[in-house]
N, C-alpha and C positions, 0 to 999 in steps of 0.2 A: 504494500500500500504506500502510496505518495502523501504526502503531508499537504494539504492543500490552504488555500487561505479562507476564511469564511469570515462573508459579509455581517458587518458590527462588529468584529475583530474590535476588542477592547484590550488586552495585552499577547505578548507573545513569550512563551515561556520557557526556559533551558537553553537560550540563547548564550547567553552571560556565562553558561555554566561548559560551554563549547560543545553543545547540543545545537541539531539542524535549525531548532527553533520551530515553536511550536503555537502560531497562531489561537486564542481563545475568545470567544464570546462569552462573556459575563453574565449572569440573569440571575436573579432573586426569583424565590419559588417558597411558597408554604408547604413544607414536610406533612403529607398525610401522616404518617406514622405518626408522628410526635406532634403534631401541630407547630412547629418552627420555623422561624423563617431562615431559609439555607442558602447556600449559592449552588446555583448549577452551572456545570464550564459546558458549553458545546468546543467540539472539534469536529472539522471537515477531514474525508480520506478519500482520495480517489486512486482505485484499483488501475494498477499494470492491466495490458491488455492480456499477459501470460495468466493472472489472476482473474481477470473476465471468465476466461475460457473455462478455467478451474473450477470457479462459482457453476458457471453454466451446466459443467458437468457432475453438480454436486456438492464438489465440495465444501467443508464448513467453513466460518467464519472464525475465526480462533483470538480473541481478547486477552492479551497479556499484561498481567500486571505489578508491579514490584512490592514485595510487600509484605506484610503475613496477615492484614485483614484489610479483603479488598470491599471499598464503596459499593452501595449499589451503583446498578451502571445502564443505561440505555441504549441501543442501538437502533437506529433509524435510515430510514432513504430517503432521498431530496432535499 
């Protein structure tokens, strides 16, 4: 997956840290769970056409994350 830039980009993250750099959209969100108000980061990916093909043929989408207790997390299209 490409790191893409996504419109309302409010900051870009791991840049500083000599990382590709990681475009973010910012947004406040009330937590069902808990009723809080939290932040949600959108990021943009757009798939290799070698990963197209993949997708196309099945394959899964695979979320990696560092850590030892991952965020809930979302995935979406468009």
């Amino acid at each position: 997956m490409l790191i893409a830039h996504i419109e309302g980009c409010t900051r870009v993250c791991g840049k500083s840290q000599g990382y590709l750099g990681l475009p973010v959209r910012d947004e406040t969100i009330i937590d069902k769970a808990s009723g809080e108000v939290v932040n949600l980061m959108h990021t943009a990916w757009e798939p290799t056409p070698d990963e197209i093909e993949k997708i196309k043929n099945g394959a899964k989408i695979i979320v990696s994350v560092i850590g030892n207790n991952p965020q809930p997390i979302m995935l979406n299209v468009g």
